[in-house]
C-alpha positions in Angstrom: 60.9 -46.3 59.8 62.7 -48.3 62.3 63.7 -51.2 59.8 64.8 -48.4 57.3 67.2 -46.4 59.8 68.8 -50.1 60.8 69.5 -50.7 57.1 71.3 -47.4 57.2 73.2 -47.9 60.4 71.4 -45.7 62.1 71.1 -46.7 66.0 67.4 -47.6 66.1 65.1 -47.7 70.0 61.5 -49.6 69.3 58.5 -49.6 72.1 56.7 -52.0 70.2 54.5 -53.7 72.8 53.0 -56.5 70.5 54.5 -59.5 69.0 57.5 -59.0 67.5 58.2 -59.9 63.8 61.0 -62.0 62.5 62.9 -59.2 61.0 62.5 -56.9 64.2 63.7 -60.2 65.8 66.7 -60.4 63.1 67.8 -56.7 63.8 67.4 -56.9 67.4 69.5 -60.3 67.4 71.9 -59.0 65.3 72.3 -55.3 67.7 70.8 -53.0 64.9 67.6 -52.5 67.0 67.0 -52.1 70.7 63.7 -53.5 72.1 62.6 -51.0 75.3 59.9 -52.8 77.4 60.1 -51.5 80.2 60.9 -48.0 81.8 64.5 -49.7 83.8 64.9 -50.6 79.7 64.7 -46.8 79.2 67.6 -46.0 81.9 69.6 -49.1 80.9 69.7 -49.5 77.3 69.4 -46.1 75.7 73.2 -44.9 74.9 73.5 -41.1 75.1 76.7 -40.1 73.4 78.2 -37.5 70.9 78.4 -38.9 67.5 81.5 -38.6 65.9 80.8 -38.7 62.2 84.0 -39.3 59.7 84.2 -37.4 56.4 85.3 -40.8 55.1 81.9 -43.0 53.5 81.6 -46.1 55.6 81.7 -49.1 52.9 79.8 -52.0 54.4 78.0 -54.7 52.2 74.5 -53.7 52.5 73.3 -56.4 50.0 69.5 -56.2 50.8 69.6 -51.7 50.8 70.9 -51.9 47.3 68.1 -54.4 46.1 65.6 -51.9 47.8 67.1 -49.0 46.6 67.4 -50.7 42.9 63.7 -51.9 42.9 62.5 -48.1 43.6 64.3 -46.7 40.9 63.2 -49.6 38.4 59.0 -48.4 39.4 59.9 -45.0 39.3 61.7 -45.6 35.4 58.7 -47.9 34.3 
């Protein structure tokens, strides 16, 4: 579910110990995903804060959710 919260701009922690794919490698590049891999990571990069939500919609181009989201509802009307 990591790769779906990212999508949504939600902030996104992954202890994946293995090799990392190219589009975990994308988001983590890009600062949609944070890789921990260690316990200092833990500490360091986690960001506790208080999140201040706007009534107002965020309108981002999010080119690749609305493909996804457009390909679901196409199955589900077949």
């Amino acid at each position: 579910m990591n790769r779906e919260a990212a999508a949504l701009g939600v902030p996104v922690y992954s202890i994946f110990r293995s090799k990392i794919g190219a589009v975990d490698q994308y988001l983590a590049n890009s600062g949609r995903l944070v890789l921990l891999e260690s316990v200092k990571d833990v500490y360091t990069k986690i960001i506790l804060k208080k999140c201040r939500r706007s009534r107002k919609i965020e309108r981002t181009s999010r080119v690749a959710l609305h493909r996804i989201v457009n390909e679901i509802i196409g199955i589900v009307e077949r």
